[in-house]
C-alpha positions in Angstrom: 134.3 76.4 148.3 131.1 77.8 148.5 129.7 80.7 150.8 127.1 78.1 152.5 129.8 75.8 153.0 132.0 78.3 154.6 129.0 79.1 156.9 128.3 75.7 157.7 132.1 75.0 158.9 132.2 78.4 161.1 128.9 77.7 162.6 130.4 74.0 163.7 133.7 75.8 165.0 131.4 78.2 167.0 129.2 75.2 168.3 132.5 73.4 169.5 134.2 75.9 171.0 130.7 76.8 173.2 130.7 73.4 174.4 134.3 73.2 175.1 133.9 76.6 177.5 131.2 75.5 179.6 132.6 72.2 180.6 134.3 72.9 184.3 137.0 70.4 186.8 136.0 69.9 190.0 139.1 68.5 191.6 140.8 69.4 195.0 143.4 72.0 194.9 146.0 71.7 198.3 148.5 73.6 199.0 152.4 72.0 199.3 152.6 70.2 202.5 149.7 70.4 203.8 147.8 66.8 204.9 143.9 66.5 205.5 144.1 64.0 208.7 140.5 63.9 208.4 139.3 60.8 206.5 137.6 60.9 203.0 134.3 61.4 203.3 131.5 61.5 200.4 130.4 65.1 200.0 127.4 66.7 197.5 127.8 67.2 194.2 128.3 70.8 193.3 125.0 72.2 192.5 125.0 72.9 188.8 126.2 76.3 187.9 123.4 77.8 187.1 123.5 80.1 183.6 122.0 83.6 183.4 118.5 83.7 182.5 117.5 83.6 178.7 121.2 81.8 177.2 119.3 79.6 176.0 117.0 81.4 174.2 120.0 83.4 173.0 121.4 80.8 171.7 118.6 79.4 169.7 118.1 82.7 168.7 121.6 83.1 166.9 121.0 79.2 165.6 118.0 79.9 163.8 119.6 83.3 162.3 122.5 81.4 161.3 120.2 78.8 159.9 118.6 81.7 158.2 121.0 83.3 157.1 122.7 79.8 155.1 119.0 79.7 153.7 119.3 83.1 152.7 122.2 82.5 150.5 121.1 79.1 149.0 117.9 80.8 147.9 120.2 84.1 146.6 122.4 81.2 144.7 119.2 79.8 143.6 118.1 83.0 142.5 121.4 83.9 141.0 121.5 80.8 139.1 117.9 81.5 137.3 118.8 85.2 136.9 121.9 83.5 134.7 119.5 80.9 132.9 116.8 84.0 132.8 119.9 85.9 130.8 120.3 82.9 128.7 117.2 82.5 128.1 116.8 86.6 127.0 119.8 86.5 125.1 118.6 83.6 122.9 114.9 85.4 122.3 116.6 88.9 121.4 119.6 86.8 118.9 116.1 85.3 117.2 114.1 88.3 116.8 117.0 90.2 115.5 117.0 87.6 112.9 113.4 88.0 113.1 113.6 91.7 112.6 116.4 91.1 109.8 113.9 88.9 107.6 110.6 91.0 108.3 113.0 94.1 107.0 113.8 92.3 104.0 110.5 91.2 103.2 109.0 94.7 103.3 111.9 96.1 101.5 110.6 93.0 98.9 107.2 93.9 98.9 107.6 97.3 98.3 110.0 96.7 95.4 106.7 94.3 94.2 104.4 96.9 94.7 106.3 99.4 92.8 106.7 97.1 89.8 103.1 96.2 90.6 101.9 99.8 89.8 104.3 100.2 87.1 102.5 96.9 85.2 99.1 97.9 86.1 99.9 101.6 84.5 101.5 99.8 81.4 98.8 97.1 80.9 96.2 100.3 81.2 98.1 101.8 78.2 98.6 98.7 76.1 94.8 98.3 76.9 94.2 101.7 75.3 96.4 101.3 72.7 94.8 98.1 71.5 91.3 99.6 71.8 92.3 102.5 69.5 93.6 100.2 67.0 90.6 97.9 67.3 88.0 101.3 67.1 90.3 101.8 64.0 90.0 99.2 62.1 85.8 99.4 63.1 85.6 102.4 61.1 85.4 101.0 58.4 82.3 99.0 59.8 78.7 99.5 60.3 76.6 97.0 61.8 72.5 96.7 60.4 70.0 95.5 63.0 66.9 93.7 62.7 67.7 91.9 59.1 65.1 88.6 58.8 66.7 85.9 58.2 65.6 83.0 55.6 66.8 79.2 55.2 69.0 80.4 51.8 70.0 83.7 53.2 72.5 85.9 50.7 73.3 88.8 52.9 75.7 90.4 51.2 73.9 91.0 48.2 70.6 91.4 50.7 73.1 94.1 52.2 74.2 95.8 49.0 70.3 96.0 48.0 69.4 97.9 51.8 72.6 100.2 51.3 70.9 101.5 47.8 68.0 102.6 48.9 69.4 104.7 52.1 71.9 106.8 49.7 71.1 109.0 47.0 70.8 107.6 43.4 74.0 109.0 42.1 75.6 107.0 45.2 74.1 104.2 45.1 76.4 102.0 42.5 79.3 103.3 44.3 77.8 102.4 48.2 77.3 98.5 46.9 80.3 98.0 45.0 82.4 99.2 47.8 80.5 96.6 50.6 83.5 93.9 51.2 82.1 91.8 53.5 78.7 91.2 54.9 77.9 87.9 57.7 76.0 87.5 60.5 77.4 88.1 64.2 76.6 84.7 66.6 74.8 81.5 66.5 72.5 80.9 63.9 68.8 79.5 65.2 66.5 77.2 63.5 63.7 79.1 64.2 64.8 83.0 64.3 61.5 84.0 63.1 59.5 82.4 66.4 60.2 85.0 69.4 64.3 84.7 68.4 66.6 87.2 68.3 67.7 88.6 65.0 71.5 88.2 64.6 73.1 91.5 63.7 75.1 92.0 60.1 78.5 93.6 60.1 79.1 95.2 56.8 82.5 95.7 55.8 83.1 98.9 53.6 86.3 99.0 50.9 86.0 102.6 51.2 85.4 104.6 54.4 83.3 107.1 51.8 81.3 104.8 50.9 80.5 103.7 54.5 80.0 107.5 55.7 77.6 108.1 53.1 75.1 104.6 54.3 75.4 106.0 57.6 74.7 109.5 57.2 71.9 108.1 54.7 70.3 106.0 57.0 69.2 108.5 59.2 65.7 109.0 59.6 65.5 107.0 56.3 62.0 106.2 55.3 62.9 102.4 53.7 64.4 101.6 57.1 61.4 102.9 59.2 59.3 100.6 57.0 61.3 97.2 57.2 62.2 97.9 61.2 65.5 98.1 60.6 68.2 100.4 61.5 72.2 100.6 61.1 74.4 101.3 63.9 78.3 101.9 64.4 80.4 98.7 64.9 81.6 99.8 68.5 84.5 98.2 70.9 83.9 96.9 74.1 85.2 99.5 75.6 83.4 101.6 73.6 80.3 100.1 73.9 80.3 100.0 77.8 81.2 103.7 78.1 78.3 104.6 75.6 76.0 102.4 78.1 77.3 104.7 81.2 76.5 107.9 78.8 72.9 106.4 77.6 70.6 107.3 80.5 72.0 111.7 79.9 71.2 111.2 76.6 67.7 109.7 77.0 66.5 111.8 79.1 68.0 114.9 77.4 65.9 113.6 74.7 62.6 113.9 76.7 63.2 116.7 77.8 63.5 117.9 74.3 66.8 118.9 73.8 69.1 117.7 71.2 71.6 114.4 72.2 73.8 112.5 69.9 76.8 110.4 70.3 79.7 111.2 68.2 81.9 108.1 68.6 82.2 107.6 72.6 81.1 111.2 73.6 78.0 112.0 74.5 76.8 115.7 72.9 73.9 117.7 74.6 72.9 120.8 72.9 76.1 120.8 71.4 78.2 120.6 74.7 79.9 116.9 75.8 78.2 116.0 79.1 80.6 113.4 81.1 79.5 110.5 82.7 
């Protein structure tokens, strides 16, 4: 049983035994023996007994803090009873972000694992990258590449390449320069009309011997037949290569205008005879 049941039942046993208290007999009381000779007659009703001032207020009083009081607990069970499904409810929420918690843990232990094997790739791909750019800058050295070649409808650029690599070496070199030229093509598209504001293609010569390519390029320099025709040779550079020597251009080119002497030897830039970084 309930407590507001309980206090229902006591506040009916307190109601009945109130109403049982003030009900009162008026019959006649004699004593043994004794006759009244004088006949029956109708007398007045008793006034009513007349209760103390404010019972009833009293009374009312004590109703409505019963009254209250059940209310009271209802509301307290009330209470009680969302407190429990507030619990519940709590329990439930802290059960799912534990798991919550559980999977955000293991996803950050995950992606840290990834980022490590992240910087370990990136730090291996950097040195394969360097690796293959050495090779490829090897196997360029045995390369130069001549700018500025006209081309013609029956072009023969090999032999139109052995020709140029005469006159830029001495003439005790010069048999040996154009019988060691391998190979010797164009770089890109060909256009029908290369002559009418087009582009030259470059050549890339091919040396059998990497003498025999040292000497055309240390030949070429400053080399009067090449001033003449507008044409000049240049080293057959990587990518790489190429776009560190374009970050290193502008230190040599003003080092030049100002006078000073500024050379690349392979991807270093020399000033005055000290390498100047980028």
């Amino acid at each position: 049983m309930s407590a507001t049941e309980e206090m229902e039942i006591e506040l009916q046993r307190t109601t009945e035994k109130r109403l049982i208290s003030e009900t009162h007999s008026y019959s006649c009381q004699r004593k043994k023996g004794d006759w009244d000779l004088t006949p029956n007659t109708p007398s007045k009703a008793p006034p009513p007994k007349k209760h103390a001032k404010g019972d009833a207020t009293d009374d009312l009083t004590l109703s409505q803090v019963q009254q209250s009081i059940i209310q009271i607990i209802r509301s307290s069970e009330e209470i009680k009873d969302m407190v429990k499904e507030n619990s519940n409810s709590i329990n439930m929420l802290k059960e799912a972000l534990e798991v919550v918690h559980s999977e955000i843990f293991d996803i950050r232990k995950e992606n840290e694992d990834l980022k490590s094997k992240n910087e370990a790739n990136l730090k291996r791909i950097s040195e394969l990258d360097d690796r293959l750019n050495d090779q490829d800058r090897y196997c360029r050295r045995w390369n130069l590449r001549l700018e500025e070649l006209t081309e013609c409808a029956e072009d023969n650029v090999k032999a139109r390449v052995m020709e140029i690599c005469k006159e830029v070496v001495v003439e005790k070199d010069r048999n040996f320069v154009a019988s060691n030229v391998d190979i010797a093509h164009r770089v890109g598209r060909s256009y029908a009309d290369s002559g009418k504001g087009k582009k030259l293609r470059p050549v890339i010569i091919r040396f059998i011997s990497r003498t025999a390519r040292d000497l055309t390029w240390k030949g070429a320099e400053g080399n009067d037949f090449l001033k003449k025709n507008k044409m000049y040779f240049k080293e057959d550079l990587t990518i790489k290569d190429r776009a560190t020597r374009n970050l290193l251009w502008p230190s040599i080119d003003k080092a030049r205008k100002e006078g000073k002497r500024a050379f690349f030897v392979g991807i270093k830039a020399i000033v005055d005879g000290k390498e100047i970084k980028s």
